[in-house]
C-alpha positions as CSV (number, residue, x, y, z in Angstrom):
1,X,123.9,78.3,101.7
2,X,123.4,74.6,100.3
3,X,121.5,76.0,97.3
4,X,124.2,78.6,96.3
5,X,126.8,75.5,96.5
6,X,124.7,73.4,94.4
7,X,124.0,75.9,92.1
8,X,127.4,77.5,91.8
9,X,129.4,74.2,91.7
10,X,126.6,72.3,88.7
11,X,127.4,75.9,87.1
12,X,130.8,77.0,87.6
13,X,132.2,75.1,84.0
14,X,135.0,73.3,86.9
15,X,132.8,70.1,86.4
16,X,132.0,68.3,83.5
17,X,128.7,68.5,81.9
18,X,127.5,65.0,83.0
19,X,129.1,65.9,86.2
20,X,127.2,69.3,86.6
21,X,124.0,67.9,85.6
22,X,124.5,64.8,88.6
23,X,125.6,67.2,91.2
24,X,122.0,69.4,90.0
25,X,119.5,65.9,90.0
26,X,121.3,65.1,93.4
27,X,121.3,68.6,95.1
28,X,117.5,68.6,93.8
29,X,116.8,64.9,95.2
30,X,118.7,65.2,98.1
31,X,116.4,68.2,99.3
32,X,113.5,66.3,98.5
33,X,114.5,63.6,101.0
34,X,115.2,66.5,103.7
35,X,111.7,67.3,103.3
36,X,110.1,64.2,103.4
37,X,111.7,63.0,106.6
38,X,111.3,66.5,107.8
39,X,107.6,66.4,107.8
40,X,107.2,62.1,108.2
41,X,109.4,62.2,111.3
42,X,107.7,64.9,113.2
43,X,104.4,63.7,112.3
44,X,104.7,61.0,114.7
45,X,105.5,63.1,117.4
46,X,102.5,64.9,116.8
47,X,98.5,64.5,116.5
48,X,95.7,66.4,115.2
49,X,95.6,68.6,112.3
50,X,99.6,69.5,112.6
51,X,100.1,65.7,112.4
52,X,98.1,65.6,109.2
53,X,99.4,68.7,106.8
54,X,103.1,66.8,107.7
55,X,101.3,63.7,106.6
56,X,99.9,65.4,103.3
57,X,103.1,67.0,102.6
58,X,105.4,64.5,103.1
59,X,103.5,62.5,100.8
60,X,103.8,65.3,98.3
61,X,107.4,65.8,98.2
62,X,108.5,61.8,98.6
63,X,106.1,61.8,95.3
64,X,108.3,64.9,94.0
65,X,111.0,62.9,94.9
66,X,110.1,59.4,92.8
67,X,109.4,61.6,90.0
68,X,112.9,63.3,90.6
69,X,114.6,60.1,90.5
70,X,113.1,58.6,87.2
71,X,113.8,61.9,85.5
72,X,117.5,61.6,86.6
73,X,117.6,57.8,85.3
74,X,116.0,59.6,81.7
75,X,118.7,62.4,82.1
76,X,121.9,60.8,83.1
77,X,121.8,57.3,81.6
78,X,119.2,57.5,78.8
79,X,120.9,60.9,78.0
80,X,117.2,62.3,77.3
81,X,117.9,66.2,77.7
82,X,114.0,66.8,78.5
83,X,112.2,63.8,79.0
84,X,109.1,65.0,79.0
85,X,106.3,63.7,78.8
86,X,107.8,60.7,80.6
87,X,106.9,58.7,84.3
88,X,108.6,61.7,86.1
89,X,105.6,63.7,85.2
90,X,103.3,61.7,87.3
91,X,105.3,62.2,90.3
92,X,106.2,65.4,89.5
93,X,102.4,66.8,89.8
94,X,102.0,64.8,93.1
95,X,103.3,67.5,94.7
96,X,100.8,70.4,94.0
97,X,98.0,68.4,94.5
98,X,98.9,66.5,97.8
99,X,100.8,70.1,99.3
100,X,97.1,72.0,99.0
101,X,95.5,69.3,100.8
102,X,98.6,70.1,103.7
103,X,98.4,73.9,103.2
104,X,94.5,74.0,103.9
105,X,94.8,71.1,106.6
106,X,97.6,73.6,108.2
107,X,95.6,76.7,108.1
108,X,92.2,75.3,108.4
109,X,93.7,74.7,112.1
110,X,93.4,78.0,114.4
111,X,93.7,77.8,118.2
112,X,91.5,79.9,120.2
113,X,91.8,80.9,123.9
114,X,91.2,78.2,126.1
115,X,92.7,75.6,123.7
116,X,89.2,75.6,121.2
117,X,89.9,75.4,117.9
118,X,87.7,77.0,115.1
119,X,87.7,76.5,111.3
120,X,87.9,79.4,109.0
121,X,85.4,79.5,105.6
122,X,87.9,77.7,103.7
123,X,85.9,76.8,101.2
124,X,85.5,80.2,99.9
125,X,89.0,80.9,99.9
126,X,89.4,77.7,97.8
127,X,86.6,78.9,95.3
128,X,88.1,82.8,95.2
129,X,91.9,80.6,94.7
130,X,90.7,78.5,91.8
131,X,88.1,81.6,90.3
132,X,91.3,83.5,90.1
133,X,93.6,80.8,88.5
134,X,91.1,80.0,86.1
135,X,90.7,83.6,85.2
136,X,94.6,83.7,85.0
137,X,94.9,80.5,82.8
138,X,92.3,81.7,80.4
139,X,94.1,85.0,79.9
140,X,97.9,83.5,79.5
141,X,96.3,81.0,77.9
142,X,94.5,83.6,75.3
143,X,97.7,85.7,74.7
144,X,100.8,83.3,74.6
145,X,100.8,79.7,76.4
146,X,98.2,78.6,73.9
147,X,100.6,79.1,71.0
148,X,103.8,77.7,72.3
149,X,102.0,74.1,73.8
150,X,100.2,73.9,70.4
151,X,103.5,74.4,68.1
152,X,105.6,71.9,70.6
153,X,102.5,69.0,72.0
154,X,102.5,66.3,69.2
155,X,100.7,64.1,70.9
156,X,97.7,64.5,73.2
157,X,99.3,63.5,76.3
158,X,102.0,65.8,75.8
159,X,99.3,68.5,75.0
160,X,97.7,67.5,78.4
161,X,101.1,67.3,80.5
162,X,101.7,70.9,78.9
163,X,98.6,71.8,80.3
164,X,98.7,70.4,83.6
165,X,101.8,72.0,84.7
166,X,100.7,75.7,84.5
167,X,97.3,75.1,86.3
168,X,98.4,73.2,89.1
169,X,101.3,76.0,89.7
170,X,98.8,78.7,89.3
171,X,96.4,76.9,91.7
172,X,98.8,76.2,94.6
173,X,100.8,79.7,94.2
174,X,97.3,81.7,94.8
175,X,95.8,79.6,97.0
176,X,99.2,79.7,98.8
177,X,99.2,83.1,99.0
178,X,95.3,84.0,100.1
179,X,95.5,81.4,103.1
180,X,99.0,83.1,104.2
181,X,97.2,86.2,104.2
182,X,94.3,85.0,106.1
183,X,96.8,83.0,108.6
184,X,96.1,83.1,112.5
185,X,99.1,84.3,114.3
186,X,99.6,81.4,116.1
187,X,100.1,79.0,112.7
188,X,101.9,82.4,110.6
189,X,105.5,80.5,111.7
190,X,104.5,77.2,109.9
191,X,102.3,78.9,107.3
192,X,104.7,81.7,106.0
193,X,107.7,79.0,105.1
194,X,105.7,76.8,104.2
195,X,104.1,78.6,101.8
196,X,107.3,80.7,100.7
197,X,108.6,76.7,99.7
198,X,106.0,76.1,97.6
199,X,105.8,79.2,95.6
200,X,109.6,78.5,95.0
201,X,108.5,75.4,94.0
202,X,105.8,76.6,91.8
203,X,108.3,79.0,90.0
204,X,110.7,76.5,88.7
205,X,108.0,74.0,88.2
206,X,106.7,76.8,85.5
207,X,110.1,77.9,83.8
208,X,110.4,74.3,83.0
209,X,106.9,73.7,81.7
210,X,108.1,76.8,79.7
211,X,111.1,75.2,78.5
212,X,109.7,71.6,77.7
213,X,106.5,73.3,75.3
214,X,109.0,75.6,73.8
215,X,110.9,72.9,72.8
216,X,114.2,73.8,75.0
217,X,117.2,70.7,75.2
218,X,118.2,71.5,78.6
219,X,117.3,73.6,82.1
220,X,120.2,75.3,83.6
221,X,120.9,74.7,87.2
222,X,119.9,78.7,88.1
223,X,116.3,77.6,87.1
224,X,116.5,74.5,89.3
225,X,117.2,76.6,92.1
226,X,113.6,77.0,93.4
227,X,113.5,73.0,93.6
228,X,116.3,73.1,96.0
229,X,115.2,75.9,98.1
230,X,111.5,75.2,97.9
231,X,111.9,71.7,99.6
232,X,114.2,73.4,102.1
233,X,111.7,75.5,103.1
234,X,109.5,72.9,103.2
235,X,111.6,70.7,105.9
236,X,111.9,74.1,107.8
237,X,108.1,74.6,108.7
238,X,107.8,71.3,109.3
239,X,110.4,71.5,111.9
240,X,109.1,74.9,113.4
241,X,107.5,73.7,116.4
242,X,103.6,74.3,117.4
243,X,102.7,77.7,119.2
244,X,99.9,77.7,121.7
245,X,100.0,81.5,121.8
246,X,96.8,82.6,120.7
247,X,95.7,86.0,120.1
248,X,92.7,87.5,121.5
249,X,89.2,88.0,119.6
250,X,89.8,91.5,117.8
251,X,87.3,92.9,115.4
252,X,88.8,93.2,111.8
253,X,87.8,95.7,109.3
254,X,86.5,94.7,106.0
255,X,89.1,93.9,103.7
256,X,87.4,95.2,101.0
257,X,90.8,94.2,98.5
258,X,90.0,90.1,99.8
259,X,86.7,90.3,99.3
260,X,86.7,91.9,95.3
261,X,90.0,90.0,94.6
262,X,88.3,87.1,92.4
263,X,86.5,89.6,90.2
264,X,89.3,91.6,88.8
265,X,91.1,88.5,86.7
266,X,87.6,87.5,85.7
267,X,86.9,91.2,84.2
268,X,89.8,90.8,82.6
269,X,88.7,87.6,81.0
270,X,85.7,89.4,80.1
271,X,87.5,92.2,78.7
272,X,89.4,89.9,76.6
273,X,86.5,88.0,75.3
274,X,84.6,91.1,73.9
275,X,87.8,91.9,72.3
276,X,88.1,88.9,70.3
277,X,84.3,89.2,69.5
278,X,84.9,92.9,68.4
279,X,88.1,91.3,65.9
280,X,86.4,88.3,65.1
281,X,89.0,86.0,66.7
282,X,87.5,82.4,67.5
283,X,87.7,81.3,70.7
284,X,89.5,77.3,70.9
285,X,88.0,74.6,73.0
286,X,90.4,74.8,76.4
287,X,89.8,78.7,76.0
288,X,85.6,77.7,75.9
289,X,86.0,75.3,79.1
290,X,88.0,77.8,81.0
291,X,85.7,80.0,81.0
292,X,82.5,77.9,81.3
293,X,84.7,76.4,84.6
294,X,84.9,80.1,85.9
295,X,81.6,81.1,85.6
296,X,80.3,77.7,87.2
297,X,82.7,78.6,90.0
298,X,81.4,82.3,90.3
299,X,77.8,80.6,91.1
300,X,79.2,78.0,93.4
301,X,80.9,80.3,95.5
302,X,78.0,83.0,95.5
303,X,75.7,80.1,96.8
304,X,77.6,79.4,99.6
305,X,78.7,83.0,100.3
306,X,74.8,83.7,100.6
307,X,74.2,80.4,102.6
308,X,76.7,81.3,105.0
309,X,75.5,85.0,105.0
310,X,72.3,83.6,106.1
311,X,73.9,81.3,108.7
312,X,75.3,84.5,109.9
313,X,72.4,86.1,110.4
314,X,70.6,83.0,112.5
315,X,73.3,82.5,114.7
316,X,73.6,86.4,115.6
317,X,69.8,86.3,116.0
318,X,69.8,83.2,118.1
319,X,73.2,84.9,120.6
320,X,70.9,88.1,120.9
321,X,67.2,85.8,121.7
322,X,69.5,83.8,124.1
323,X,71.4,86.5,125.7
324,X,67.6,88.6,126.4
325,X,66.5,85.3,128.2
326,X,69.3,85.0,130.5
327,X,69.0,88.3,131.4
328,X,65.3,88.1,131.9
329,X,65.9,85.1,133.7
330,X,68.6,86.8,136.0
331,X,66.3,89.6,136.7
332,X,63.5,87.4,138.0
333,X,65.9,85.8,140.5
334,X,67.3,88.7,141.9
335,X,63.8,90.3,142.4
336,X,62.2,86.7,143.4
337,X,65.4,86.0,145.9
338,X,67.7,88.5,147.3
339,X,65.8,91.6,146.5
340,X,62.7,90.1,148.6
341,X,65.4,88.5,151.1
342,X,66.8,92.0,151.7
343,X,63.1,93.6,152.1
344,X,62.3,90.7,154.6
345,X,65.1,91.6,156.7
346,X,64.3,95.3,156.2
347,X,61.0,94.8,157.5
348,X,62.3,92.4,160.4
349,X,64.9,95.0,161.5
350,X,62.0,97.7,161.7
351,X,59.9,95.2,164.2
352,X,63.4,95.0,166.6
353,X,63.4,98.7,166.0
354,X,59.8,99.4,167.8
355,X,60.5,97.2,170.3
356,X,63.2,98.3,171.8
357,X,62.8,100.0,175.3
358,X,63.3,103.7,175.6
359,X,66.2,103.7,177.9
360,X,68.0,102.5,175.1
361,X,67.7,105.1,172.1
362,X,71.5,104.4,170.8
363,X,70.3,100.5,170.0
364,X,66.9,101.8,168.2
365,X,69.5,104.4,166.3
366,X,71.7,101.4,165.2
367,X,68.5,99.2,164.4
368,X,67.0,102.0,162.5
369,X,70.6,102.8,160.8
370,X,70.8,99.2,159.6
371,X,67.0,99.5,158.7
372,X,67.7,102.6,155.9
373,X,70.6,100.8,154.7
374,X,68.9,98.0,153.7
375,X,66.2,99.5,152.0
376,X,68.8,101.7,149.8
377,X,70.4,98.3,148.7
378,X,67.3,97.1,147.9
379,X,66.5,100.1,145.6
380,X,69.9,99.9,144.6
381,X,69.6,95.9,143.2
382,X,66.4,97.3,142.2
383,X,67.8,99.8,139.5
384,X,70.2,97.6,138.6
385,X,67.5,94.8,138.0
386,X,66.4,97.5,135.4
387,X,69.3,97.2,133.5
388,X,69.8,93.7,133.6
389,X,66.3,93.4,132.1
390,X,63.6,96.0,131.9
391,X,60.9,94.3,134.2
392,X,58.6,97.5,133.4
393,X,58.8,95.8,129.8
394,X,57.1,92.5,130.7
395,X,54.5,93.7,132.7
396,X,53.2,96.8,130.9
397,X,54.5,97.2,127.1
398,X,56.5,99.2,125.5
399,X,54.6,102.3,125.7
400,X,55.0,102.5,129.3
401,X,58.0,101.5,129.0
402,X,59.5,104.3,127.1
403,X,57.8,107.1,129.1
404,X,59.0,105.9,132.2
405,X,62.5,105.7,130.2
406,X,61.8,109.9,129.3
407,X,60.9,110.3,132.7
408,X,64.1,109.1,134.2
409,X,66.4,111.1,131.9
410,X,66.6,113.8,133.6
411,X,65.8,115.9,130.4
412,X,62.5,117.6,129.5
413,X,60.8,115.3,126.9
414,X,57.8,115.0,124.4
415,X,57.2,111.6,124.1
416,X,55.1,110.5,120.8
417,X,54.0,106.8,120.9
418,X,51.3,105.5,118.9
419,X,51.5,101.8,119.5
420,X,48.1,99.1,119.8
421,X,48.4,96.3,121.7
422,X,51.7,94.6,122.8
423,X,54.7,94.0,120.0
424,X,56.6,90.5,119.3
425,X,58.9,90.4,122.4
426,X,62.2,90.6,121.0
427,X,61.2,93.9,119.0
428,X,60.1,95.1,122.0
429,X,63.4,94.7,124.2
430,X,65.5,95.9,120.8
431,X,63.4,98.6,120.9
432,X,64.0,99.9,124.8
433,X,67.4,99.6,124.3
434,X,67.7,102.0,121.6
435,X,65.6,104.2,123.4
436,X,67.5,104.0,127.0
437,X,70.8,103.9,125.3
438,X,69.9,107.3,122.6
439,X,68.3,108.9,126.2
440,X,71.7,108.0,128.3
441,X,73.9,109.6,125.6
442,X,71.4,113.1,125.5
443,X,71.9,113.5,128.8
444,X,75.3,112.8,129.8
445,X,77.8,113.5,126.5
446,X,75.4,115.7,124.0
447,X,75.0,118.7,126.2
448,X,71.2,118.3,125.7
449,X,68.0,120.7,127.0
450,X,65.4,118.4,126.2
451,X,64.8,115.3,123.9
452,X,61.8,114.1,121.5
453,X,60.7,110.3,121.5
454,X,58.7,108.7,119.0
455,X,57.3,105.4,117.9
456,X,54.9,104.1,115.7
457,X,54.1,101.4,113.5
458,X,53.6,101.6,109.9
459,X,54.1,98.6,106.9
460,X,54.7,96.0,109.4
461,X,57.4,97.8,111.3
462,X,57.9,99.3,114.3
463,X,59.7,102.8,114.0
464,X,61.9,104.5,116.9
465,X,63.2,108.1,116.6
466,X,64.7,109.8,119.6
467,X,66.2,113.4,118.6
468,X,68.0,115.6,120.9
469,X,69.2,119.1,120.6
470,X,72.5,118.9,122.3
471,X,76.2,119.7,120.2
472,X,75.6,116.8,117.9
473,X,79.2,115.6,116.5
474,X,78.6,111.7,117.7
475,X,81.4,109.1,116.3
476,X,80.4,105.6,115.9
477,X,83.5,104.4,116.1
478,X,83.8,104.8,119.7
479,X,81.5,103.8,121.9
480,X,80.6,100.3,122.4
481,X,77.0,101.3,123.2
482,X,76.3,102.1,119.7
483,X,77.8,99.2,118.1
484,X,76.1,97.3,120.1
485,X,72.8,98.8,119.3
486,X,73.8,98.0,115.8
487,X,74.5,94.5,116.1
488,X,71.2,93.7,118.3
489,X,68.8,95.8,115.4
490,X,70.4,94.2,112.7
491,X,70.3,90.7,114.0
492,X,66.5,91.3,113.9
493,X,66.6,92.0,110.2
494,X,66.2,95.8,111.2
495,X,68.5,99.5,110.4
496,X,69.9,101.6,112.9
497,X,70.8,105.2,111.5
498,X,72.7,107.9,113.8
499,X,72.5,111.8,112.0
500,X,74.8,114.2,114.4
501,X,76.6,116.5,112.4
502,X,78.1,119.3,114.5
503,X,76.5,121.8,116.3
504,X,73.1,120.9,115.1
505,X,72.1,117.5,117.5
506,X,71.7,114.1,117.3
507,X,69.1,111.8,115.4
508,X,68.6,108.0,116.1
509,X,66.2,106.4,114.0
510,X,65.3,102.5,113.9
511,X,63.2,100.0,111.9
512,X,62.5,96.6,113.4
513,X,60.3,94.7,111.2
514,X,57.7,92.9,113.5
515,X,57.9,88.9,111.7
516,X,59.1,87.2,114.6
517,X,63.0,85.9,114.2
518,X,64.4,82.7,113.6
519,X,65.2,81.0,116.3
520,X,66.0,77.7,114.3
């Protein structure tokens, strides 16, 4: 509502034109102000990262705002249509700078359950945001900006200001846009106004870099507009309040359209260049440093994207290592203490039993009763000790291991194992698990009459195959056992494949290589 008055009222003809350009500068400024105070006065109610992006972006738009009010003392009373380049400049590009240190403050801050916090790989979102506005400035540099800053910069530090404008907007508008997309739920309320003022921002900030290198006299209120929304946008997110709702741990497809997005401007760039080799067209110094900053940017970020892909893999190999211990660990103190305790009192219970006198046969029934039931709940926390953690495992290898595991399926098996000695320890539990869970779904979901089991090592890997002849038809996507299966083989640097079409049975096949894993 405030912007269509400004606008309407600096552009309705009603004023005069000293009048309409005042009532413009101060609709502009006084929005500025609204923003700064917005974001400085609920900083100090606040700590933490949502004191800080306040912080930043106050600082940005009071620095807007300084600029804002020497360009009005150029406009008004100097009666400078477009003072540019002028001191306003300087605070002028205060603000893109200063707003992407509060935008990645702001999103770099996502609440998880329990009130932990965790931060994102921002610096890859950073890289892909300033991969693709170099891309972009390269190409709209190539085609027409190049042209209109170099008819209308006559001096170098208008040729620079020219420069500066476009970049900075490019940077902020895409970075803007790839952290809103990435955005937890719980900051999406602050993020999505936030990030909808400064794109406004970013939008007149460009139509009057356009207008000062093309050599315009004037900006009409219309294009001012985004100034005066964009800071009210601002001051809104920075008076949303904080929301402690946090959503729950989901697992998130690969977004294969974030992941390729950097490479498409940068084909484009590369399009362009072989089309200006092809007609001979030289390629000017800012186009040159463009596109040696893009390249040096692709390598950066393709270092870290592989350092944190390694990262990745450690830590997943470290949760599995660590998660096999305290199972092992469980498994020994339910077999050293309550499985023995119950076995004890069995054995106790069996001594009252054989003492009692003869006139009293319905106490020796109850004793004897009690007796049974405490040896089935000791083979009961017996089998379950097997699940926890294959004691079988530990004591004899993996080859007896696995035929025990045939044995139990309940299906006729031929079991094929031609393994020397004992494996690394970790390969050896991956490898029961794949076994037990391939067995498990044979016999109760494939329809199954009997199953083959094989393992072998060859090239310094151990390799697990476990066909059945049941209706095949098996869908990874559901079923947790599988996935998990997955994650535990691959954390060991090793492939899971799963071959069920329809009607025609199921094929599980695994490589574990037998280096022993990092646990570093």
């Amino acid at each position: 509502m405030a912007v269509a008055a400004v606008v309407g009222l600096a552009s309705s003809g009603v004023l005069g034109p000293w009048w309409s350009l005042f009532v413009d500068d101060a609709g502009q400024l006084a929005a500025a102000l609204a923003a700064t105070l917005a974001c400085w006065i609920t900083a100090g109610r606040l700590s933490g990262p949502q004191r800080w992006w306040r912080l930043w972006m106050g600082a940005a738009t009071g620095g807007w705002m300084i600029g804002q009010i020497l360009w009005s003392w150029y406009h008004l009373y100097r009666g400078i249509g477009l003072p540019s380049p002028s001191p306003a400049d300087v605070g002028y590009l205060t603000l893109p700078i200063l707003a992407l240190a509060a935008v990645v403050v702001l999103a770099a801050d996502r609440p998880l359950p329990g009130g932990l916090r965790r931060r994102p790989g921002l610096p890859v979102i950073v890289l892909d945001g300033l991969i693709v506005v170099g891309a972009l400035f390269v190409l709209t540099w190539s085609t027409a900006l190049g042209s209109v800053v170099r008819a209308s910069a006559a001096t170098p530090l208008a040729y620079s200001v020219a420069i500066a404008y476009p970049v900075t907007d490019l940077l902020l508008a895409v970075i803007v846009i790839l952290l809103v997309a990435s955005a937890p739920a719980a900051n999406r309320a602050q993020l999505v106004p936030l990030g909808a003022g400064l794109f406004c921002l970013s939008l007149s900030d460009s139509v009057f870099a356009y207008l000062v290198s093309s050599g315009a006299q004037a900006v009409s209120p219309l294009a001012d507009a985004g100034f005066i929304a964009g800071h009210a946008l601002v001051a809104v997110a920075a008076l949303t309040p904080v929301s402690d709702a946090s959503a729950p741990a989901v697992h998130r497809p690969v977004r294969w359209g974030h992941l390729l997005l950097p490479y498409v401007p940068v084909a484009a760039v590369g399009v362009l260049f072989i089309g200006q080799r092809v007609r001979g067209d030289p390629m000017d110094t800012v186009e040159i440093l463009g596109v040696a900053v893009v390249i040096l940017l692709l390598v950066v970020r393709q270092a870290l994207t592989l350092a944190e892909s390694a990262s990745l893999v450690a830590s997943r190999t470290r949760l599995v290592l660590a998660g096999d211990e305290a199972r092992r660990r469980l498994e020994r103190d339910l077999h050293d203490g309550v499985q023995q305790r119950l076995v004890s009192l069995g054995l106790e219970v069996r001594r009252a039993e054989a003492i009692v006198p003869g006139e009293l046969p319905q106490l020796r029934q109850q004793l004897s009763t009690v007796a049974d039931g405490l040896r089935g709940t000791a083979d009961d926390l017996r089998e379950l000790t097997r699940g926890v953690h294959p004691a079988m495992l530990t004591e004899g290898g993996l080859r007896p291991a696995l035929r025990t595991l045939a044995r139990r399926s309940g299906l006729p098996a031929v079991v094929d194992v031609h393994l020397d000695g004992r494996l690394p320890e970790p390969v050896e539990i991956a490898a029961y698990y794949v076994v037990a869970e391939a067995l498990t779904n044979a016999a109760k979901y494939a329809q199954a009459t009997s199953v083959e089991v094989g393992a072998a090592v060859h090239g310094g890997s151990l390799h697990l195959s476990v066909c059945d002849d049941g209706v095949g038809g098996a869908d990874l996507r559901h079923g947790t056992g599988l996935i998990g299966l997955f994650d535990r083989v691959e954390a060991l640097g090793g492939r899971l494949t799963v071959e069920s079409p329809p009607g025609s049975g199921t094929r599980l096949s695994a490589d574990l290589p037998l280096d022993e894993p990092a646990s570093a």
